[in-house]
C-alpha positions as CSV (number, residue, x, y, z in Angstrom):
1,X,76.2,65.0,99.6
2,X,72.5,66.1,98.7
3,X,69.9,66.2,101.0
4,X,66.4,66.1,99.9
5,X,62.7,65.4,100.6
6,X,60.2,64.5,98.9
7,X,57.8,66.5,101.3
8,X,60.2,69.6,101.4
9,X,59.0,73.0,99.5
10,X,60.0,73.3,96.1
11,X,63.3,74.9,94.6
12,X,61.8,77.9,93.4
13,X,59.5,78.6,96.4
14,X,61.7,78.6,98.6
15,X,64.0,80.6,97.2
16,X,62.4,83.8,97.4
17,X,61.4,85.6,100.2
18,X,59.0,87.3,100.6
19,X,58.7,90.9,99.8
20,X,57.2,92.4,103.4
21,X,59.1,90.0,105.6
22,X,62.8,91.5,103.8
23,X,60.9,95.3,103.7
24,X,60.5,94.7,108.0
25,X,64.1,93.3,108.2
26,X,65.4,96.6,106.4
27,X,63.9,99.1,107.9
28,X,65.0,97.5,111.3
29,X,68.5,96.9,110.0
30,X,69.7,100.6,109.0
31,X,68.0,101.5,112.2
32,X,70.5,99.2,113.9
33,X,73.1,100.2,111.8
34,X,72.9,103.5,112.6
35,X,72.5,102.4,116.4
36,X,76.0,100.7,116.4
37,X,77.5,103.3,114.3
38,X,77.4,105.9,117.0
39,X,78.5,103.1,119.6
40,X,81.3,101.8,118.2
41,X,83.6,99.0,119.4
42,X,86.9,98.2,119.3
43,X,88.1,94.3,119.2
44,X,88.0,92.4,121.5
45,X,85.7,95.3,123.5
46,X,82.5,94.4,121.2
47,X,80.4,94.0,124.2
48,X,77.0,96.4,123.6
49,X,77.5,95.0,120.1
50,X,77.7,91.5,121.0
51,X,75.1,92.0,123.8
52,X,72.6,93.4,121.3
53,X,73.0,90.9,118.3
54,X,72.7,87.9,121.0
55,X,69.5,89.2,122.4
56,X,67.9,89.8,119.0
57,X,69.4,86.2,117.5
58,X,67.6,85.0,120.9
59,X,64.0,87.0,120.3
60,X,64.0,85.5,117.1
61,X,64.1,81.8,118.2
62,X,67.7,81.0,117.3
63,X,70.0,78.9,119.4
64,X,72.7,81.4,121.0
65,X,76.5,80.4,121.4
66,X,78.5,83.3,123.3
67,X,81.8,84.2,124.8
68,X,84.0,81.5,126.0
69,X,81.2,78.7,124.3
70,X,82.3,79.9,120.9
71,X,85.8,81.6,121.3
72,X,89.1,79.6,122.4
73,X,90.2,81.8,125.3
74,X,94.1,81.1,125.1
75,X,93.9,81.5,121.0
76,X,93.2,84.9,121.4
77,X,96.1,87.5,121.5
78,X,96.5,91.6,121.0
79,X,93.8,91.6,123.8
80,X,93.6,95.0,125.4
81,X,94.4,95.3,129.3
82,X,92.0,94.6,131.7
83,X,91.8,98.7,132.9
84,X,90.8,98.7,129.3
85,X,88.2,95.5,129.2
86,X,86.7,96.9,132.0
87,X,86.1,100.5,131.0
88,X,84.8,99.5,127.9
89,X,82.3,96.8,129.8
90,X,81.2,99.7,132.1
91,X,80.3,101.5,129.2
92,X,78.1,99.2,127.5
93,X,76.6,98.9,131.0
94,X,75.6,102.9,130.3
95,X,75.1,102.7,126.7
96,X,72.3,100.0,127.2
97,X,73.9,96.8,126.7
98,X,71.2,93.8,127.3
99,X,72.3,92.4,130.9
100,X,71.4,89.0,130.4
101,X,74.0,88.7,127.8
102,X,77.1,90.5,129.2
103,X,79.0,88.5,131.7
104,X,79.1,85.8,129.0
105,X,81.5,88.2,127.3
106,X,83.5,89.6,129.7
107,X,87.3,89.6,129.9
108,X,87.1,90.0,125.8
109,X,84.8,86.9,125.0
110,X,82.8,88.8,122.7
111,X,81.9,86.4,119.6
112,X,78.3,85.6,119.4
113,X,76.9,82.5,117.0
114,X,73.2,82.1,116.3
115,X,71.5,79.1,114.8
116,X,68.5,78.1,113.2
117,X,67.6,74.7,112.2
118,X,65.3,74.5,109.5
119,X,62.0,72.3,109.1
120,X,63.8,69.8,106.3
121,X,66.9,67.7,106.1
122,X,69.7,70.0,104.8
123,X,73.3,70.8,104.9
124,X,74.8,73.1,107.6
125,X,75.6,76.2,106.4
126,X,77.3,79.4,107.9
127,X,77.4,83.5,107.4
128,X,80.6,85.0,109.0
129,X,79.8,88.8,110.0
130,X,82.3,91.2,111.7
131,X,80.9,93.8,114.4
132,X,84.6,95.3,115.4
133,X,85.2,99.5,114.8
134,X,88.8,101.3,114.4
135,X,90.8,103.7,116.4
136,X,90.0,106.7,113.7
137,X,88.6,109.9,114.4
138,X,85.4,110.7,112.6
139,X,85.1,113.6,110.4
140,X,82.1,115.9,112.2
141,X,81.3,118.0,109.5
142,X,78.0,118.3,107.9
143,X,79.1,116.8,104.4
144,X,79.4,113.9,106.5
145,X,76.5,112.0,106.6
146,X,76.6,110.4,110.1
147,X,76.9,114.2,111.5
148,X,74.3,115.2,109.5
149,X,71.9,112.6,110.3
150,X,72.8,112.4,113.8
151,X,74.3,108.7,114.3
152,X,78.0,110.2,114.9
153,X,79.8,108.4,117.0
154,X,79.6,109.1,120.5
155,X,83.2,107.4,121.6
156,X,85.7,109.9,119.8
157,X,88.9,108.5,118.5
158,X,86.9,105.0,117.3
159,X,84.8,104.6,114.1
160,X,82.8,102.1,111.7
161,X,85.1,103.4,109.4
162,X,85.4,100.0,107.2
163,X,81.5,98.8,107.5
164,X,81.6,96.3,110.2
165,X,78.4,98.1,111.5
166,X,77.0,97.3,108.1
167,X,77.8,93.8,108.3
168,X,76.4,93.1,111.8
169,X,73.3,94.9,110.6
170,X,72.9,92.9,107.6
171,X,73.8,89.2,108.9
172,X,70.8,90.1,111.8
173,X,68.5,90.9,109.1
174,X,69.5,88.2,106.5
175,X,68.6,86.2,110.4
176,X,65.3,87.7,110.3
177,X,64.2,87.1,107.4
178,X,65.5,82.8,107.6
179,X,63.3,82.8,111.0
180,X,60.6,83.5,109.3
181,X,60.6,80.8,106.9
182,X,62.0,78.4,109.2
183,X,59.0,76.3,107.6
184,X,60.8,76.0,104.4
185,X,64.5,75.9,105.4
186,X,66.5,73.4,104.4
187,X,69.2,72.0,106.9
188,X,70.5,74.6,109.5
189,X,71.9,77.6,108.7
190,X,74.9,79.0,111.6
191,X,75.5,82.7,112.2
192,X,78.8,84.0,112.9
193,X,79.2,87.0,114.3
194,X,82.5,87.4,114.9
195,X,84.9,89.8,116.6
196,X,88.8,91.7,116.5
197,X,88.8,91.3,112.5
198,X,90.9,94.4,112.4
199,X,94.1,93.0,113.6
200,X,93.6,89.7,112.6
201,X,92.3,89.0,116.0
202,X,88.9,87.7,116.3
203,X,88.4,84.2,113.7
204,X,91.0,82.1,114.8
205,X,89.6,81.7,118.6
206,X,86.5,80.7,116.7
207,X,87.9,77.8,114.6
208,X,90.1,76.6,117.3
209,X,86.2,76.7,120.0
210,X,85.0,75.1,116.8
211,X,82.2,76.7,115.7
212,X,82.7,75.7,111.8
213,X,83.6,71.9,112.2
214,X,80.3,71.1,111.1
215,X,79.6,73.5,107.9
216,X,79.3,72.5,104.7
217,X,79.0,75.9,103.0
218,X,80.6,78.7,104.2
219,X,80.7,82.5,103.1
220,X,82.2,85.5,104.5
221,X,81.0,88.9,103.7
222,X,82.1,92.5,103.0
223,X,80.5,95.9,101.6
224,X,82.0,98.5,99.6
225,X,86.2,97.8,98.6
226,X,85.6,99.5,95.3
227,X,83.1,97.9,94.1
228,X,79.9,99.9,93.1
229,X,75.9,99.9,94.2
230,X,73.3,97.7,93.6
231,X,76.7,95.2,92.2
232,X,77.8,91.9,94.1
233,X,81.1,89.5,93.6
234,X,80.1,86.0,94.2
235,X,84.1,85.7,94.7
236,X,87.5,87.2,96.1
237,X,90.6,85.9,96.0
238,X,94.6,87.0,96.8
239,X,93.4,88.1,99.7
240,X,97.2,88.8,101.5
241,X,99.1,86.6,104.8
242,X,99.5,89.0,107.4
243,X,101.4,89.5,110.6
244,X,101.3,92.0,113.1
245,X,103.6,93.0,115.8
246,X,104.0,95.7,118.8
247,X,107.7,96.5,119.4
248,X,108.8,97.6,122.3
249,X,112.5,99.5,122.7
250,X,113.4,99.8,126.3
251,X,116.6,102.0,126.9
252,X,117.9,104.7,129.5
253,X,117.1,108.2,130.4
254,X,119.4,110.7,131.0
255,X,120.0,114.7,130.3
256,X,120.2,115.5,127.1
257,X,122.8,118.1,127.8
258,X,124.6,117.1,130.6
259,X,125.0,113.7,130.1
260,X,124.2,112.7,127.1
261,X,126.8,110.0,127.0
262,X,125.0,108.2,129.6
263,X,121.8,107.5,128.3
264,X,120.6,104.7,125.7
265,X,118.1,106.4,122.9
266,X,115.4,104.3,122.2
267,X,113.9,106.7,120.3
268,X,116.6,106.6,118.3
269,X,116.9,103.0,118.0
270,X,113.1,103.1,116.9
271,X,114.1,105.8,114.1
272,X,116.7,103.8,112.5
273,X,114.8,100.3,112.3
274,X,111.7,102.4,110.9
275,X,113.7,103.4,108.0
276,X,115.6,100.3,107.7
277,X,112.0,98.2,108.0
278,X,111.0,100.3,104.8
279,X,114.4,99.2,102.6
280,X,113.8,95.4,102.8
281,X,113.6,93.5,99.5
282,X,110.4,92.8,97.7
283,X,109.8,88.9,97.3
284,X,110.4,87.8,93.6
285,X,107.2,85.2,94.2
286,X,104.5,87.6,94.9
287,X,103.2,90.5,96.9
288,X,104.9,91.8,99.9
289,X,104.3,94.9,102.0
290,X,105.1,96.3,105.4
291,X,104.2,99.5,107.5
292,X,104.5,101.1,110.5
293,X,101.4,102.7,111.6
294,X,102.1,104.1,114.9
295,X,105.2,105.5,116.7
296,X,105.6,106.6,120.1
297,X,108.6,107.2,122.2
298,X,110.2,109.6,124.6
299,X,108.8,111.8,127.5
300,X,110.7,115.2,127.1
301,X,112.8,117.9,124.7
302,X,115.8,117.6,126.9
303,X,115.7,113.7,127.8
304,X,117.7,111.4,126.1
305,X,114.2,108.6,125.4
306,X,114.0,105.0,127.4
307,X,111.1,103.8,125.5
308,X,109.8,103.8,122.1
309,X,106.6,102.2,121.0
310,X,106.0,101.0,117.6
311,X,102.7,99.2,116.0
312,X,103.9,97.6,112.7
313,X,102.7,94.9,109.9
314,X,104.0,92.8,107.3
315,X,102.2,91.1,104.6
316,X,102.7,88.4,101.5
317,X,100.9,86.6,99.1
318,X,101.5,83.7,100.8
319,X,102.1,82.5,104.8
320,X,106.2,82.2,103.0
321,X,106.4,86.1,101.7
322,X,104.9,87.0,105.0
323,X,107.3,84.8,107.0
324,X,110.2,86.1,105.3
325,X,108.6,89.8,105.6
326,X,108.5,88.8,109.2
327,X,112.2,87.4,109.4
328,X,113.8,90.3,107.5
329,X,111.8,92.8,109.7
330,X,112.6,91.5,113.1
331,X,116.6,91.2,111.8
332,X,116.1,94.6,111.1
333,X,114.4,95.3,115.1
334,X,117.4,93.9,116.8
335,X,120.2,95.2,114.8
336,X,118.4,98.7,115.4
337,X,118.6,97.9,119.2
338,X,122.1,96.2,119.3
339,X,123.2,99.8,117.5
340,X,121.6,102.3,120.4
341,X,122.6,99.6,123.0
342,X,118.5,99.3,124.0
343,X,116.7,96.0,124.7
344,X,113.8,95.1,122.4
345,X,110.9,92.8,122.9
346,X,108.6,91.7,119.6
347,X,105.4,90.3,120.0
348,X,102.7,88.7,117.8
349,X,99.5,90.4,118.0
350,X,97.1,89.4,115.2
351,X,97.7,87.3,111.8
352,X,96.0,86.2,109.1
353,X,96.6,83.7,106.4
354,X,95.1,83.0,102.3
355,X,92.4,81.1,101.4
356,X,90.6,81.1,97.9
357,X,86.9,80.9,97.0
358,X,85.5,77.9,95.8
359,X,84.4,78.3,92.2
360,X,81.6,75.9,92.7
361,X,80.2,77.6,95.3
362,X,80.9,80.7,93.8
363,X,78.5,80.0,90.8
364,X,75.7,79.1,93.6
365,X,75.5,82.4,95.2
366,X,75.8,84.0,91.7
367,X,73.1,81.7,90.6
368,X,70.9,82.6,94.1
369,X,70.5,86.3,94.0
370,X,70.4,86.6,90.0
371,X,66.7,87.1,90.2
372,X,67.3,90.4,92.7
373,X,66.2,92.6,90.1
374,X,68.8,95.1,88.9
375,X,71.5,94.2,90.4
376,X,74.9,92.8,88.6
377,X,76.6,89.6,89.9
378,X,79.9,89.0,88.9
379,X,81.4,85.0,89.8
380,X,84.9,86.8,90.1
381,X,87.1,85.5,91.1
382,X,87.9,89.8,92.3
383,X,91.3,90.1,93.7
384,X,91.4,91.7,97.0
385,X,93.4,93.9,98.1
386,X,94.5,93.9,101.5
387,X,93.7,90.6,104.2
388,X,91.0,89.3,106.0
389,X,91.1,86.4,109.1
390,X,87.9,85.1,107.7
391,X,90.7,82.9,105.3
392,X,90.8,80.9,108.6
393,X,87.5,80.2,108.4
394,X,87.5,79.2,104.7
395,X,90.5,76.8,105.0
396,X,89.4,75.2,108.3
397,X,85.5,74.5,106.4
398,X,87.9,73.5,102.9
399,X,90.1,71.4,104.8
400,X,87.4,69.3,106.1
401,X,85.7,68.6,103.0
402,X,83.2,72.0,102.8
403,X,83.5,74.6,100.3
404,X,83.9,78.6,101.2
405,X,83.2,81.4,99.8
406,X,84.2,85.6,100.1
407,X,81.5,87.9,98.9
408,X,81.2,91.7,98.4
409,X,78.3,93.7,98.5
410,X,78.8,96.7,96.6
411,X,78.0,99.9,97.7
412,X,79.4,103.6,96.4
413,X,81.3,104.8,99.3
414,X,81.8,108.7,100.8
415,X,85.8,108.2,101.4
416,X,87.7,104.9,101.1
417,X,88.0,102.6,103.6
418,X,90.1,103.7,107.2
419,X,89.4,106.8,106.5
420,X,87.7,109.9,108.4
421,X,84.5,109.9,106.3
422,X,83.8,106.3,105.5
423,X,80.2,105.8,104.7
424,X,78.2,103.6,102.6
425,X,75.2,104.1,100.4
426,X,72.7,102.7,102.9
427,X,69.9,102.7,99.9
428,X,72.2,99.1,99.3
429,X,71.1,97.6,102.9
430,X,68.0,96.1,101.8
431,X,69.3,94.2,98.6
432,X,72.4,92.9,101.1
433,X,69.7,91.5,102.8
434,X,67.8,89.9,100.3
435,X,71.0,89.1,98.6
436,X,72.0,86.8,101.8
437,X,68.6,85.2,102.8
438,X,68.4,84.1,98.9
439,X,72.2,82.7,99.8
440,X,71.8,80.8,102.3
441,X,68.3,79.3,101.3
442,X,69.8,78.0,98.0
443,X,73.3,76.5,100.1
444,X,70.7,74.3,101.9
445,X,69.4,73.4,99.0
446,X,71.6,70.8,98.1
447,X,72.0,71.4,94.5
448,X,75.5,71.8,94.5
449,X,77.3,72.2,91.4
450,X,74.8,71.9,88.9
451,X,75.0,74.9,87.4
């Protein structure tokens, strides 16, 4: 469909912000990202985070969706205990989380979506933003440049350590500058900002609340993943199925010496499937991987174990690989525990699926920011790497007649992503910015596919 007005502003005027109104918006934005950057947040425990985005998506006029408005409540899963929920809540409490927004988000209801409806007939359109940190220890010496700078964060054991700070920052700026020329905007443009990405956690309680039933243009977001400053990719495909599970071995204690014979190792049940998960077949169709990330077990030298605790993943090319990922590893589990004479119990705790970008829509954000002077835009498609649960928002906009989009903003990182010294070149905020409010303007537009 294309919507249009003969009284609306032209194509080219309102395609370009203006230069003050994205300065103010950038200058405010690294000063949030650096704010969130030394409070991080895990998923599903996003509530300063949240708190703060809803109260400055409210100052600047937008409609606010929160919590259990915008997040199916039984869709979520991997939710952390409620000790957990509400130490973290206290803490934003302390940290200076806006009041008026937090018992909205309580119990883990932390997805926030802003919208602004334009002056003109338009399409609806929608940015998808991540605000979730990860449980990695940041690196506090003075090459780093948090530590240096003094926006370190102040919750050890959690980080920004993939850019999620970054992303909140720029999707309330790309905000700001839209509110301010509400006058020319076409249609009405939805801001997701959305929890738990890190796990696979946090989108599909949003498409299930159905906060992107209505979009016609969708496009999700990321900086950095190898691609360089002051570069963007309108595009990113392959982006992998995953699955993630917590596995539980649950056997009996005894003395290691005396009685040996009368315990059940789960430790040792958890050792074997470990190497056992690592031997399983590559799929012939595609990619396929697995890990175990964490494992925990025991409680002494001279105790035979009773529980083990292992954090695991599988992933595939498509929702098949990763099912037979999944199928071969959780043979794998209970042959482990039927060997050590142990119970096991496997639970789901995140997924994601595939989705592809649009190659139409593609071209109209390469076409949008291609005026940003000296900055490269590549239409892609750029093949990603890992996974991302924004795919449910791109098939769930796809499959009812909307085109979706993934996007990188490029920026040259300090250490890869998940690591110790993440950073990003924050000289690469203000273009982000620009590079999203020229987005969104032109998706409302209606010019679609005219390339």
């Amino acid at each position: 469909m294309v919507f249009s007005s003969s009284l609306a502003p032209s194509l080219a005027s309102s395609l370009v912000p203006p230069a003050d109104l994205l300065a103010a918006a950038a200058r405010r934005a690294v000063a949030l990202r650096r704010d969130l950057h030394r409070h991080p947040e895990l998923g599903l425990t996003e509530f300063r985070t949240a708190s703060l985005v809803a109260a400055r998506l409210t100052e600047l006029g937008l409609a606010v969706g929160l919590g259990r408005e915008v997040m199916d409540s039984e869709s979520r899963v991997g939710l952390p205990d409620a000790e957990e929920l509400d130490r973290c809540y206290r803490r934003a409490e302390a940290e200076g989380a806006p009041a008026a927004f937090l018992p909205a988000l309580a119990g883990g209801h932390t997805a926030v979506v802003g919208t602004l409806r334009g002056a003109w007939p338009g399409p609806v359109v929608a940015l998808r933003v991540d605000m979730d940190a990860l449980p990695i220890r940041e690196d506090t010496t003075q090459a780093h440049l948090p530590a240096r700078e003094g926006f370190l964060s102040a919750h050890p054991g959690v980080m920004h350590a993939c850019g999620h700070d970054v992303h909140t920052a720029l999707g309330l700026g790309a905000a700001e500058v839209l509110s301010g020329l509400r006058d020319r905007l076409k249609g009405t443009v939805k801001f997701l900002f959305q929890p738990a990405e890190e796990g696979g956690r946090g989108a599909a309680p949003m498409v299930k609340a159905g906060v992107v039933d209505d979009v016609d243009r969708f496009v999700a977001i990321h900086v950095g993943t190898g691609v360089a400053s002051r570069s963007a990719c309108a595009a990113v495909d392959g982006h992998l199925a995953s699955i993630k599970l917590d596995v539980t071995y649950r056997g009996r204690a005894a003395h290691a010496g005396g009685q040996p014979d009368h315990g059940r190792n789960a430790l040792l049940a958890a050792a074997e499937a470990v190497q056992a998960l690592y031997g399983i077949s590559r799929h012939h169709a595609g990619r396929s991987r697995i890990n175990v990330g964490t494992l925990a077990a025991g409680s002494g030298r001279n105790v035979i174990a009773d529980h083990a605790f292992l954090q695991m993943e599988v992933r595939g090319e498509s929702e098949e690989i990763a099912e037979y990922m999944r199928h071969r590893a959780e043979a794998i589990l209970h042959g482990a525990a039927a060997m050590q004479e142990v119970e096991v119990e496997i639970l789901t705790v995140g997924r994601t699926t595939t989705a592809n970008s649009d190659p139409e829509l593609a071209r109209l954000i390469a076409s949008s920011v291609s005026a940003i002077p000296g900055i490269a835009i590549c239409t892609g498609p750029h093949q990603a790497g890992g996974s991302e649960d924004a795919t449910y928002f791109m098939r769930r906009v796809q499959a009812r007649g909307g085109k979706a989009a993934y996007a990188i903003i490029g920026s040259d990182l300090a250490s890869g992503h998940h690591t110790p010294r993440f950073d990003i070149d924050e000289a690469d905020i203000p273009w982000g910015i620009e590079f999203l409010a020229r987005t969104l303007l032109h998706f409302g537009e209606g010019h679609f596919g005219e390339e």
